[in-house]
N, C-alpha and C positions, 0 to 999 in steps of 0.2 A: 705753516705746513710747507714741503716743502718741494720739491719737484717727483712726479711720479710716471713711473714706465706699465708699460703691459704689451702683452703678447696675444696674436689676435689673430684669427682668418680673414682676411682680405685677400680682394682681387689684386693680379700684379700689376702696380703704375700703369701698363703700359695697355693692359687689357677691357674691352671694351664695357665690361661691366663695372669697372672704376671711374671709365669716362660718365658714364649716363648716369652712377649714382652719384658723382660727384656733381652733376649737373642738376639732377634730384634734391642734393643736400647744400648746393650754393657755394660747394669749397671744397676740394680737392686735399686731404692729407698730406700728400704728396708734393704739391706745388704753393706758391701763395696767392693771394688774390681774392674777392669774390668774385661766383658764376650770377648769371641770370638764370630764372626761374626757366624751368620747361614750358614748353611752347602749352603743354597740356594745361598748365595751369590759367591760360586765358587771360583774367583779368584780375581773377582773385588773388594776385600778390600779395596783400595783405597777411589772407588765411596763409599763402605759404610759407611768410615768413615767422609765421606765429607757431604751426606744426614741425616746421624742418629747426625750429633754435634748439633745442635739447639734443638731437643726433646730430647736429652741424658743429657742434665743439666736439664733440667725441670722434668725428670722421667715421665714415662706414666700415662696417668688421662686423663679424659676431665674435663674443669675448671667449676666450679659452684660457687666457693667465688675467685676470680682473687689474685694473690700475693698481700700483701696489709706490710708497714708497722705499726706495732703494735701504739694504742693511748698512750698517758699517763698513766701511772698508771695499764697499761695492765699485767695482770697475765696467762703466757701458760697455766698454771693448767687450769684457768676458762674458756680460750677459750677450753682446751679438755672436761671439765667438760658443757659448753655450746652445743658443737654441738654434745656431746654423747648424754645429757636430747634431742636433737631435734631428734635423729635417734632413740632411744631407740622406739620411738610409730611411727615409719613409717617402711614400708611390704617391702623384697628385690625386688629390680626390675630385670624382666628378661627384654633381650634388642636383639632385633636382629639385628647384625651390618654387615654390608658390607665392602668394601675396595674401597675408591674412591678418585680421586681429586676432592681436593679445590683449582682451581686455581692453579696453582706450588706445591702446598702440597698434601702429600697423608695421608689420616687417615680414621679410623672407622668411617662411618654415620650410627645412628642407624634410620632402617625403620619407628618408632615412635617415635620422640622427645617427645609428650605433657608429658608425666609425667616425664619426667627428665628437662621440662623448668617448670612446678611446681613446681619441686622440688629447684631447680637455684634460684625461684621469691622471696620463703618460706625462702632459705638461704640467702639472702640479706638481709634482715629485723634483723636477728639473731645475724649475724657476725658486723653489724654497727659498734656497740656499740665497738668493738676491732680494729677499721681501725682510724688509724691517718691520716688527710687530704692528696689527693695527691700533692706531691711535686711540683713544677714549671716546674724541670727537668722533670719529670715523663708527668707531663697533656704534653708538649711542644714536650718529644718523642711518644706521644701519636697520638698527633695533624698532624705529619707525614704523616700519613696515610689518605686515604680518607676516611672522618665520617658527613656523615649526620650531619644536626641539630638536631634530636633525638638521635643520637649515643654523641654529642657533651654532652648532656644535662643527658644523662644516665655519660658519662666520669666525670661531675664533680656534680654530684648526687651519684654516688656508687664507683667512681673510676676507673672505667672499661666502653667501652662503648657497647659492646654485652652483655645486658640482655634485659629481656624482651622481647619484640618483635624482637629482632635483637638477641635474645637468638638462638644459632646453635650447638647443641648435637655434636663433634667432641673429636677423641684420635689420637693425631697428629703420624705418625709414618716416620715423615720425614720433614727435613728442603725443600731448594727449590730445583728443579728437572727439569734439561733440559728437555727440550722435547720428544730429540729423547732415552730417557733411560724411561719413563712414563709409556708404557707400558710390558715393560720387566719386571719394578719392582712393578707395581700391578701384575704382574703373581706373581712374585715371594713373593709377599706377602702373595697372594691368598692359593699359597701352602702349605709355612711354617703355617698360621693361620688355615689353613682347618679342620681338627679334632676338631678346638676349635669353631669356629662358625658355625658347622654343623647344631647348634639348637643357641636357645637363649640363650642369658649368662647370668647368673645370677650375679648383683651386692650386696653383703650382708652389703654395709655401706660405711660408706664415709672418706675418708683418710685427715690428717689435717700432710699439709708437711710444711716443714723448711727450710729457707734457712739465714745462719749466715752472708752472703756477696753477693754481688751480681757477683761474680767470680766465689762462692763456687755453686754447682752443690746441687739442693734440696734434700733434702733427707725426707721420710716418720716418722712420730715420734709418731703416734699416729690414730691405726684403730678404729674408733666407727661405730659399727652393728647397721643395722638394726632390728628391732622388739625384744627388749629384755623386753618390758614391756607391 
């Protein structure tokens, strides 16, 4: 398998809610290194590092162009050079997000999806042209899970099978999660995040991350802002 990109809502490097989710998720996209666990997390290191491993290789984002590998003939320049030309004429979105489960997971829901699944619909269409068909392996670990006939049909239409109507605005901040630990660590999320979602956040563009192996832990390579023309 062999190296694969994706395009994604993230906060910009330098913004405070990339700091404190990267301090939340142990690794910072953007930077190299690990963090120490949040002060919130007390003693329970352990459990932290047993919830934050599954969103600590992906780096914090909600997905809007899903991992995809590269087609033939594909150039990183033009995929940054493409989804900058598509941000450069679109307004930052502010988003007001919550802390809640999905089912076993905990992440950001924002109170208004519609214009971040516009924006998701807009970037499908964009990113096509750079995705090489899904692999066997890939549609087969896909197929796993329970998917609708429209999720089916979205998986080997875009490669992914949440868009569209099955599009769900989420920033995962935890793999799965006993039960009886659910609500101690939505407090404790609640806490750590509080100054930062006090209001709406503002997102200034869209991050285009990297991943060289499917081992290796994504890394961010490339922020393109919103409204720069």
């Amino acid at each position: 398998m062999s190296a694969r990109y994706a395009v994604y809502l993230a906060p910009h490097p330098e913004d405070a809610l990339n700091n404190m989710s990267a301090q939340w998720l142990g690794r910072s996209p953007w930077s190299a290194g690990p963090l120490d666990p949040p002060a919130v997390f007390g003693q329970h290191t352990t459990l932290w590092r047993e919830i934050i491993a599954a969103p600590r290789h992906y780096g914090f984002h909600a997905t809007l162009r899903a991992p995809f590998e590269p087609s033939a003939g594909y150039s990183e320049d033009a995929l940054i050079e493409t989804v900058s030309n598509f941000t450069a004429s679109g307004p930052p979105l502010y988003l007001n997000l919550r802390v809640r489960f999905l089912s076993v997971f905990m992440a950001f829901l924002a109170e208004d999806q519609e214009a971040v699944a516009q924006l998701g619909e807009d970037l499908l269409e964009v990113c096509e042209p750079f995705r090489s068909p899904l692999s066997e392996h890939d549609r087969a670990r896909r197929l796993k899970a329970p998917l609708s006939e429209r999720q089916i049909r979205n998986l080997d239409a875009w490669g992914y099978p949440y868009v569209g109507e099955d599009f769900l605005f989420h920033m995962t901040l935890s793999g799965p999660v006993a039960e009886e630990h659910r609500a101690w660590l939505q407090e404790a999320a609640e806490a750590w995040f509080a100054e930062t979602l006090a209001g709406p956040v503002q997102f200034k563009g869209l991050a285009i991350f990297h991943q060289p192996d499917r081992d290796t832990p994504f890394r961010g390579i490339h922020f393109a802002p919103f409204g720069t023309r």
